[in-house]
N, C-alpha and C positions, 0 to 999 in steps of 0.2 A: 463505303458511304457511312455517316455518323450522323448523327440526329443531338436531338438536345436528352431526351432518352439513354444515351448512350455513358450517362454518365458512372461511373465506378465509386457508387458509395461504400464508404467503409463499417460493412453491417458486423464482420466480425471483430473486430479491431475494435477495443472497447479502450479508457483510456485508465491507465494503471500504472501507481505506482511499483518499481523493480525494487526489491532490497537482497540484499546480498550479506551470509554471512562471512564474517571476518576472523580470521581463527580457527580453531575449533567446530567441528560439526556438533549443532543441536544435538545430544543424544534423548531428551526428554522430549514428551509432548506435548507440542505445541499448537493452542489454540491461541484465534485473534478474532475479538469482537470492536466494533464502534461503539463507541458511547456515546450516545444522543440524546440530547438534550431535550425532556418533556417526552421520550419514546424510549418502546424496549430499545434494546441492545440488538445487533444486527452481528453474528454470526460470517465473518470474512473469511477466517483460516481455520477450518476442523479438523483436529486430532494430528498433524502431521508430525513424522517421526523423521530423524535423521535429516534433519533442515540445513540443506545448506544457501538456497535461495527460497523467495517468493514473490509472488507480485498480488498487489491488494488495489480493489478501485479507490477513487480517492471523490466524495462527496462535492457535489455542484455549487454550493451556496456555504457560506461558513469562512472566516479567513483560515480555521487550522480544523484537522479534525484529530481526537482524542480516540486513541485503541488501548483494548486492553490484550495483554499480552498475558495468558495463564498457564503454566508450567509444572506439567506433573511428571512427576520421576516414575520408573519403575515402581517402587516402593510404595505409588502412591502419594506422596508429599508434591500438595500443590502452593504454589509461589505466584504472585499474581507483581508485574510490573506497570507503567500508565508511559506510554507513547504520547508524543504530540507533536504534528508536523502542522509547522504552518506553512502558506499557500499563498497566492495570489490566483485568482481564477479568471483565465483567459477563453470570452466565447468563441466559440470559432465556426463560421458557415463556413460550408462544402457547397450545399447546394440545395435551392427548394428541395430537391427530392429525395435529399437526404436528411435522417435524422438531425436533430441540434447535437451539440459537443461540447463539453467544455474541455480547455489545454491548462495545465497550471503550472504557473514554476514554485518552485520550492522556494520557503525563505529564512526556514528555520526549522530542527528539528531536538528535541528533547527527552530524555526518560527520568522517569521517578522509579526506585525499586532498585531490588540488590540482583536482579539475573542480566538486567541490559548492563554491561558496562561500559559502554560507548556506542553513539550513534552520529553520521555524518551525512552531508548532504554531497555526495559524489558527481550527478550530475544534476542540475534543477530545472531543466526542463522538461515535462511529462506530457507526453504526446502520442499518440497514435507508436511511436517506436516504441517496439515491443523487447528491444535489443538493449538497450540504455541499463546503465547501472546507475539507478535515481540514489540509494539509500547503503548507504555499509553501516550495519552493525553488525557489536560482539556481543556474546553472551557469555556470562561468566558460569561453566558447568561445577556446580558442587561437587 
């Protein structure tokens, strides 16, 4: 028997962009902040090492959002790149009794700086699929 109750919200299932790298594994650390606009900087990816994927959320309201990508070597020598994807933002109900959502496709993506050297838009739909390869970029290791 099933009730209106019964419905399967998706409390864990958060919605996030996948990026994938292309080449070469990250061997430097790598941190990713938001840059927002009139606010601190929000903190997305800390310190990770030997990067060969990640997935990052991607902001509700905004046509693109701006990351800052900062790259410290062993040695210490930090390298700071500027990401920018832009977006189209798609709401999406589930159901009264589940949280709001938003789905975004992708509609552009860009870097400034000499560590990204290439970034693409692989798949552009961003969705609940936690599977999807949204993003390919390279990075150029000194």
């Amino acid at each position: 028997m099933s009730s209106c109750s019964d419905i399967d919200c998706p409390v864990t299932n958060g919605v996030w962009a996948n990026y994938v790298v292309q080449g070469d594994t990250l061997h430097d650390t790598l941190t990713i902040s938001a840059i927002r606009e009139n606010k601190t900087d929000t903190i997305l990816l800390n310190k990770q090492v030997n990067t060969t994927k990640f997935s990052l959320p991607m902001s509700y309201s905004g046509n693109s959002d701006m990351l800052r990508f900062v790259f410290t070597s062993k040695a210490g020598v930090t390298t700071v790149d500027t990401v920018t994807v832009s977006k189209t933002n798609i709401s999406h109900f589930e159901s009264v009794d589940c949280s709001p959502a938003f789905f975004h496709t992708l509609t552009a993506v860009s870097a400034k700086g000499t560590r990204v050297s290439q970034v693409e838009i692989s798949n552009p739909n961003v969705d609940y699929d936690g599977t999807k390869e949204h993003i390919l970029i390279t990075f150029t290791n000194p």
